[in-house]
Backbone bond lengths (Angstrom), bond angles and torsions (degrees), N, CA, C in turn:
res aa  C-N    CA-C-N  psi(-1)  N-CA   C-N-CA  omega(-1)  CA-C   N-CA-C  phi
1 X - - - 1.437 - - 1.529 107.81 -
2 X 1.481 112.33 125.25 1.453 88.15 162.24 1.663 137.18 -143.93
3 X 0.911 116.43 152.27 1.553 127.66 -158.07 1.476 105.38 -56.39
4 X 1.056 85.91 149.59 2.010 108.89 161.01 0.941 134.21 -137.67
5 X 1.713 123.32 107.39 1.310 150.91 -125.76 2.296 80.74 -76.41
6 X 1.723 84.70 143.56 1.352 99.71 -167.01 1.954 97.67 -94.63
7 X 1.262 90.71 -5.25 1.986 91.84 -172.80 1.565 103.33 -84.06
8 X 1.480 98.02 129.11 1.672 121.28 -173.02 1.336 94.88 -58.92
9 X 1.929 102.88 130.97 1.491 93.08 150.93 1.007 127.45 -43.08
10 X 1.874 117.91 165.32 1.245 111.88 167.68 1.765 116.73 -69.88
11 X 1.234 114.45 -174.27 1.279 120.34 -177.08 1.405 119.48 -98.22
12 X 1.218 124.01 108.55 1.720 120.09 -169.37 1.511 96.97 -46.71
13 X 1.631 101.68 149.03 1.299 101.68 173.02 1.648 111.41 -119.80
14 X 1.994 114.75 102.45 1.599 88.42 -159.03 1.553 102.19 -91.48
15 X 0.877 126.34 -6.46 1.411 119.37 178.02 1.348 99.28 -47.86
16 X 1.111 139.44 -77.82 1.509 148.21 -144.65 1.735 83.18 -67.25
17 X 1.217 143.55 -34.73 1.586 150.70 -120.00 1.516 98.10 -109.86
18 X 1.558 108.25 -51.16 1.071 102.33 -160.74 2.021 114.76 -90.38
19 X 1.100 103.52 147.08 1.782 114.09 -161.86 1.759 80.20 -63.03
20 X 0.820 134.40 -83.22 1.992 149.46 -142.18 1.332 100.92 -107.12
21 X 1.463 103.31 153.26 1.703 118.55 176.20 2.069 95.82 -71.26
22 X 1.238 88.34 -179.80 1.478 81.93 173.41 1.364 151.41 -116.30
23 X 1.936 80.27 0.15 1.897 101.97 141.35 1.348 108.43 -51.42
24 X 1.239 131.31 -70.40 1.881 131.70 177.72 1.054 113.81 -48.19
25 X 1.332 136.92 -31.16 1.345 121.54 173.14 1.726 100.67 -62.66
26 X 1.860 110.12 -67.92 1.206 110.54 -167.21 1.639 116.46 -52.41
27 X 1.592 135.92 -9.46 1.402 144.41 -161.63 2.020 93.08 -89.94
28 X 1.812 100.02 -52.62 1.526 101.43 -175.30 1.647 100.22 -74.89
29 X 1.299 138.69 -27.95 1.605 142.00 -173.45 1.646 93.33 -57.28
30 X 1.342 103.61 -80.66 1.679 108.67 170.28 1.518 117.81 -40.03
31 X 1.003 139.93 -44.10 1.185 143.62 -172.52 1.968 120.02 -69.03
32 X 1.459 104.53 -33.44 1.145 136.39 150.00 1.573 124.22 -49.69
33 X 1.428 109.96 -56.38 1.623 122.07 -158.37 1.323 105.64 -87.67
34 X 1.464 116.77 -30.78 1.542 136.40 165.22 1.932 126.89 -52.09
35 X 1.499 92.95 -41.51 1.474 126.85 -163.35 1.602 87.86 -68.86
36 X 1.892 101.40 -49.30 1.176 87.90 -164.85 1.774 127.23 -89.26
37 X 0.960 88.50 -6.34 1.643 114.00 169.27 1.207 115.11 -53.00
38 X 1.571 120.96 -51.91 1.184 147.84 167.72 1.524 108.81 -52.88
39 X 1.435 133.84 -54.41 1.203 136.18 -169.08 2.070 103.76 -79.27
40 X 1.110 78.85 -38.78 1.918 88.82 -179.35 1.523 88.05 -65.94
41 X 1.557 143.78 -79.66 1.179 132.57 177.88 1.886 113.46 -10.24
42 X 1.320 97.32 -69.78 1.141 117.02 -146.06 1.841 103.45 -63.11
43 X 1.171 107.30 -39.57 1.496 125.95 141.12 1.621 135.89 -29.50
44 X 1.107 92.49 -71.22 1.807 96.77 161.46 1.603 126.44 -94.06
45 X 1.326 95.96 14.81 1.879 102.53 152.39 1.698 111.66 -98.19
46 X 1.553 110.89 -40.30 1.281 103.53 167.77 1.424 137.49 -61.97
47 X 1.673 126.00 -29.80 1.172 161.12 144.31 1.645 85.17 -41.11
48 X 1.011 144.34 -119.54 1.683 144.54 -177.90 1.386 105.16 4.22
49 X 1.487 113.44 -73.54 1.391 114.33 172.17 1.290 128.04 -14.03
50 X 1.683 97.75 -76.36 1.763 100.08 -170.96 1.414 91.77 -88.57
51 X 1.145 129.62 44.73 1.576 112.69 163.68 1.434 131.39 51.25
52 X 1.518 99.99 42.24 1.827 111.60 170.73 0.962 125.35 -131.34
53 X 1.516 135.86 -167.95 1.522 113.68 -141.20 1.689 80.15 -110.53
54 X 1.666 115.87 123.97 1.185 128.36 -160.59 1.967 93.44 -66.43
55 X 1.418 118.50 -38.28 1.565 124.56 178.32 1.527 115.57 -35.53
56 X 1.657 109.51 -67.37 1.482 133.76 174.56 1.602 101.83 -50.17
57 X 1.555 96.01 -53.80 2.390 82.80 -168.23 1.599 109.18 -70.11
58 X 1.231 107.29 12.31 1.470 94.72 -175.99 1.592 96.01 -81.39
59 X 0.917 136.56 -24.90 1.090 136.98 -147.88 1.779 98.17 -88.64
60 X 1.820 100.62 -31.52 1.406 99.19 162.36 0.974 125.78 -58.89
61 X 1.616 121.23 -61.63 1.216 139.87 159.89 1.263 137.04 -16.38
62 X 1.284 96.27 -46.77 1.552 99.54 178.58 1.496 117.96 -83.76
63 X 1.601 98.19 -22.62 1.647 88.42 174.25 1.726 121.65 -88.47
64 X 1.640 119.45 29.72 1.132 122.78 -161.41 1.532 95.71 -118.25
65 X 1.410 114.46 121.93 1.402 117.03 165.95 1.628 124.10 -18.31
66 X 1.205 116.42 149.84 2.003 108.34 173.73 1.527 115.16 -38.11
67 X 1.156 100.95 -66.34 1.804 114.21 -172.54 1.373 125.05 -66.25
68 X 1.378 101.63 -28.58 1.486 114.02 149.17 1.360 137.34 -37.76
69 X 1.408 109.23 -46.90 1.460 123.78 178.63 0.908 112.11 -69.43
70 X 1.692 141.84 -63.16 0.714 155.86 145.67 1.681 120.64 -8.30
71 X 1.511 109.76 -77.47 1.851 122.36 176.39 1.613 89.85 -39.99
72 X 1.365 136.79 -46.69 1.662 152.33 -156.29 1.796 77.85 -70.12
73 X 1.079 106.51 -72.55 1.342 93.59 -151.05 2.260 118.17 -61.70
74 X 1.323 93.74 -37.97 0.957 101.72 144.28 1.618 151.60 -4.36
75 X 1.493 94.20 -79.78 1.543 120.57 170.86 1.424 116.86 -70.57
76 X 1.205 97.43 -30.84 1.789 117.05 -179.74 1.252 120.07 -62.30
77 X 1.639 114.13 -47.10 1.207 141.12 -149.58 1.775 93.11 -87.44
78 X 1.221 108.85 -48.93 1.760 144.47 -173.92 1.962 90.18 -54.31
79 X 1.168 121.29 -40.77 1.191 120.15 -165.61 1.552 122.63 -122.77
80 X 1.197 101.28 -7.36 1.659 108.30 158.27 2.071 119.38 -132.76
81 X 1.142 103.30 26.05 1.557 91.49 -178.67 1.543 76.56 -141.25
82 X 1.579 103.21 154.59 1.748 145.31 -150.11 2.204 72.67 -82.05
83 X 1.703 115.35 138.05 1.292 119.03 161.28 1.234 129.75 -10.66
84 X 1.352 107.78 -61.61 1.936 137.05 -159.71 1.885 81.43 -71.65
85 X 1.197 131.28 -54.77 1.526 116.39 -144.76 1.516 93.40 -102.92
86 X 1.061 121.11 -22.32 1.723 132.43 160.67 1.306 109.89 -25.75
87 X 1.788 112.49 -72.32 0.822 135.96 -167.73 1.344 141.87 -89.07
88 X 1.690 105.39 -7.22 1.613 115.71 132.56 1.167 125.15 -87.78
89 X 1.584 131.88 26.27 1.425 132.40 153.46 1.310 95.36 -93.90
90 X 1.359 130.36 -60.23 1.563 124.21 -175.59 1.702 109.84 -43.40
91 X 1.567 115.42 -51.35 1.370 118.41 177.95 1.490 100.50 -53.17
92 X 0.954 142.66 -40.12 1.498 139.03 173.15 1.791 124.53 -54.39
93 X 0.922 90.10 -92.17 1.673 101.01 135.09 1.378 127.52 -6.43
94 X 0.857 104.07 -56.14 1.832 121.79 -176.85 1.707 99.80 -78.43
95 X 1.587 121.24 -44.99 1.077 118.95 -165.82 1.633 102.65 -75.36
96 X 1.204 104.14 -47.97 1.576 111.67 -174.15 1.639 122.41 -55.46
97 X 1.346 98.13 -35.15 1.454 110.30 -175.49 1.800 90.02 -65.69
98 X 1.412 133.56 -50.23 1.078 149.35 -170.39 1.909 103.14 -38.51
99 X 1.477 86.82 -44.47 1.661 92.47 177.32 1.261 99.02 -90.83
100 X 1.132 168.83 47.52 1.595 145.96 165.69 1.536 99.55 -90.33
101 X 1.173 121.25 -47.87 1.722 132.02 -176.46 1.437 96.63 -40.38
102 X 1.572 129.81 -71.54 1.025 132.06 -163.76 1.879 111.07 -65.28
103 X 1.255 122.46 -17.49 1.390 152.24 -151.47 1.975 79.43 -94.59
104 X 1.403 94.83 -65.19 2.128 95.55 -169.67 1.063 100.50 -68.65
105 X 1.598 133.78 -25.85 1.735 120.25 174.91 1.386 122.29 -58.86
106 X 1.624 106.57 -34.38 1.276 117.55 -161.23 1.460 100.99 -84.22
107 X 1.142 112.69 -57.52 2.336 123.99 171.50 1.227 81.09 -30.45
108 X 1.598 115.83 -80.52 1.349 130.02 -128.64 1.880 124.12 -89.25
109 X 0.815 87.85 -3.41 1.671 100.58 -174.71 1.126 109.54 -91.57
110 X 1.175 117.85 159.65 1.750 130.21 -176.98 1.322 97.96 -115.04
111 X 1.561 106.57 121.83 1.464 139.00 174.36 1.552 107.37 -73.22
112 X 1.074 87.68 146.38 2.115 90.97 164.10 1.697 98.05 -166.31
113 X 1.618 109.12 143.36 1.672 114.95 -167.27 1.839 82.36 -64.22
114 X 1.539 92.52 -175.03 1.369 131.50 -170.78 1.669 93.12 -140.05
115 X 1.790 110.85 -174.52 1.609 116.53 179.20 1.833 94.52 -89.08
116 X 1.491 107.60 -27.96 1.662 124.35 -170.26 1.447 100.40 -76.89
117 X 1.093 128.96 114.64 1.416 139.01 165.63 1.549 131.22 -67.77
118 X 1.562 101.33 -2.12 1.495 135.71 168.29 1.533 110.51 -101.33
119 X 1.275 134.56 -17.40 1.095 151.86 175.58 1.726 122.30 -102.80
120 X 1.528 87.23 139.35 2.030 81.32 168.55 2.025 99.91 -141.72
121 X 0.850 93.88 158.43 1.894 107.87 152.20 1.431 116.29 -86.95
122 X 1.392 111.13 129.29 1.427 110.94 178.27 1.363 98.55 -126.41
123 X 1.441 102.20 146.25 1.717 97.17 176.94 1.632 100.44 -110.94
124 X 1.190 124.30 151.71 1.216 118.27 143.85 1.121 145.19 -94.79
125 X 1.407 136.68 143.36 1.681 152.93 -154.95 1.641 84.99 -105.28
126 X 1.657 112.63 128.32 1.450 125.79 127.58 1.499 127.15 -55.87
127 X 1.338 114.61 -170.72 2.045 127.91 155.28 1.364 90.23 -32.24
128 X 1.147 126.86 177.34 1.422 131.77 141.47 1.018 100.06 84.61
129 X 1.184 174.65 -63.46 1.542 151.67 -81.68 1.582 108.79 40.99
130 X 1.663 132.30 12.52 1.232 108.34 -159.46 1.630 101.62 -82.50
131 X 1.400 132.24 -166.19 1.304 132.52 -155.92 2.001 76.36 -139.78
132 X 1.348 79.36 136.90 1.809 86.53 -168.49 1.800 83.77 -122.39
133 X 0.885 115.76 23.20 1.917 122.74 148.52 1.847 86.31 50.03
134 X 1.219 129.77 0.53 1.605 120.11 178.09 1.792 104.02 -92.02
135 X 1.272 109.00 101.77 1.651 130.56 -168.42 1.578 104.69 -95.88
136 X 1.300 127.51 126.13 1.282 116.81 151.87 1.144 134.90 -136.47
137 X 1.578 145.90 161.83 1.167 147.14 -159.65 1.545 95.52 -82.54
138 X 1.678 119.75 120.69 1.361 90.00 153.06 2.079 99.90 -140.78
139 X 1.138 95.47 158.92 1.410 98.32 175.57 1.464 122.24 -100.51
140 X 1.680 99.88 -179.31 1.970 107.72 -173.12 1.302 99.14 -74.58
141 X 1.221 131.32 -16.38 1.766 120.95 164.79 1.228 139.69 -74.31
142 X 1.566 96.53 -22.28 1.798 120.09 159.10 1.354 103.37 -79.81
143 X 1.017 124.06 -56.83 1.914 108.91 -179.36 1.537 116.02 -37.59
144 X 1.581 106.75 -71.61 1.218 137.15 132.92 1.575 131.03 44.97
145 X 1.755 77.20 -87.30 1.318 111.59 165.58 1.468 119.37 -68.52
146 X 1.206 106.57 -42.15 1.901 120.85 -160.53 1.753 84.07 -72.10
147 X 1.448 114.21 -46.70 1.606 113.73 -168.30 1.633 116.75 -63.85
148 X 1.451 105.75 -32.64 1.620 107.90 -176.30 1.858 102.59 -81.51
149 X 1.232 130.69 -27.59 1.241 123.63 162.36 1.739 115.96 -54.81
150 X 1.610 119.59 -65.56 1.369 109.89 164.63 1.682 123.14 -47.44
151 X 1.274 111.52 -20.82 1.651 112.80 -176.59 1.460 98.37 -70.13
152 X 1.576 112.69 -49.40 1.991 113.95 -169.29 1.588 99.02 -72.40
153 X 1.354 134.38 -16.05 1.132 122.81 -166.61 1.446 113.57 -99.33
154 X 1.566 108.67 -19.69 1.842 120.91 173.81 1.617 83.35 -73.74
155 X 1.097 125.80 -61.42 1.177 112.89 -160.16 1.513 131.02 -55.56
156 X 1.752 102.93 -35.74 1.613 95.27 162.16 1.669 115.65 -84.22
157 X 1.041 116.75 -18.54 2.082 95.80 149.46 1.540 118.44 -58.88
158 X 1.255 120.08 -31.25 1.262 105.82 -162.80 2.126 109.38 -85.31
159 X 1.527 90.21 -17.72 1.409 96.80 162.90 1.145 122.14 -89.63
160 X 1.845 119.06 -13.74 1.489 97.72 130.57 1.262 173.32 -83.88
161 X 1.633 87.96 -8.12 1.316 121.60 139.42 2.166 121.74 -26.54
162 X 1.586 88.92 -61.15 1.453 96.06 -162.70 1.806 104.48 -83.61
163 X 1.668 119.37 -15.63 1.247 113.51 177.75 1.893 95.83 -79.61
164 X 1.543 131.98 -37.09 1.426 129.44 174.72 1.718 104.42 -35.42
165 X 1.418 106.70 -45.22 1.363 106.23 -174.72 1.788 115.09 120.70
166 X 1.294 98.39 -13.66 1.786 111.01 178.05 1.544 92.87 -54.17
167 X 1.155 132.89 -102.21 1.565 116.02 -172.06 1.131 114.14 -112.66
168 X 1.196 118.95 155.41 1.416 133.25 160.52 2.091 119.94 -73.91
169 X 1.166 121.51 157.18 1.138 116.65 174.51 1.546 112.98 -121.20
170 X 1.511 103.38 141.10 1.230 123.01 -134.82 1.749 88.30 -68.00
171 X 1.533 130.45 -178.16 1.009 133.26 -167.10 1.742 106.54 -98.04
C-alpha cells in the first residue's frame, strides 16, 4: 500500500515566475487579439470579393502567412473593385503592412520585467532563434499605441466589408 505524504505543496511563487507585469501582458494580449481581427477582416473582405462563401475561405485564410492575406486581399481588390475603391483598400493595406514589423516584435520578442510596471525589455530574435543582444525599453503606451492604429485600420476594412454588402451595422 502506499502512502501520500499529507505536507502541502509548496506555494507557486508567480511574482518571481512571471516574465512581464500585467499591464504588459494585458497591452501584448490586446495587441495580439486586435492583429487578429484585422487579418480575419481582411480575409472575409477578400472572400466577398471573388464572390465566395467568406465562412469556407476562412479556412484558407487562416492557413496563409500575415502578409499573405493581406498581398491576397490586395490583388483581389486591384481586380474586381471600380479604381477609386481599389485604391483605398491598397492605401489600407499599404498602411497595415507598415505596422506588421512592429506587430512581429511584439508576438515575437522576448519580454523581461523592468523596476516600471508600465515598462518592459524586449529582446530581439534574428533567423534562427539567435538573440541579436539589441534590447529595448518599450512601454503600455507604445503597445497601446501600435494597437489603436490596427483597431482604426480593421475598422476601415470592416466598413468595407459593410459598403461590399456582407453586413450591415446595426442602428
Amino acid at each position: 500500500m502506499a502512502t501520500t505524504s499529507r505536507r502541502k505543496p509548496p506555494r507557486p511563487r508567480f511574482g518571481e515566475d512571471i516574465p512581464v507585469t500585467h499591464q504588459i501582458a494585458e497591452a501584448i494580449g490586446h495587441a495580439v487579439v486586435e492583429w487578429g481581427r484585422t487579418e480575419d477582416t481582411a480575409g472575409v473582405l477578400t472572400a466577398s470579393l471573388m464572390n465566395v462563401d467568406h465562412t469556407q475561405f476562412r479556412a484558407v485564410a487562416s492557413n496563409m502567412m500575415t502578409g499573405g492575406k493581406f498581398d491576397a486581399l490586395a490583388a483581389v481588390a486591384q481586380l474586381r473593385l471600380p479604381p477609386r475603391k481599389a485604391a483605398t483598400i491598397l492605401n489600407i493595406v499599404k498602411e497595415i503592412k507598415g505596422l506588421q514589423a512592429e506587430r512581429n516584435r511584439i508576438v515575437h520578442g522576448r519580454w523581461f520585467r523592468t523596476r516600471n510596471p508600465e515598462v518592459a525589455e524586449r529582446h530581439a530574435y534574428r533567423a534562427y532563434g539567435s538573440l541579436t543582444h539589441k534590447q529595448e525599453a518599450v512601454s503600455v503606451g507604445r503597445i497601446a499605441g501600435h494597437t489603436a492604429d490596427v483597431v482604426r485600420l480593421g475598422r476601415r476594412l470592416n466598413y468595407a466589408l459593410e459598403r461590399q454588402g456582407l453586413y450591415r451595422r446595426s442602428p
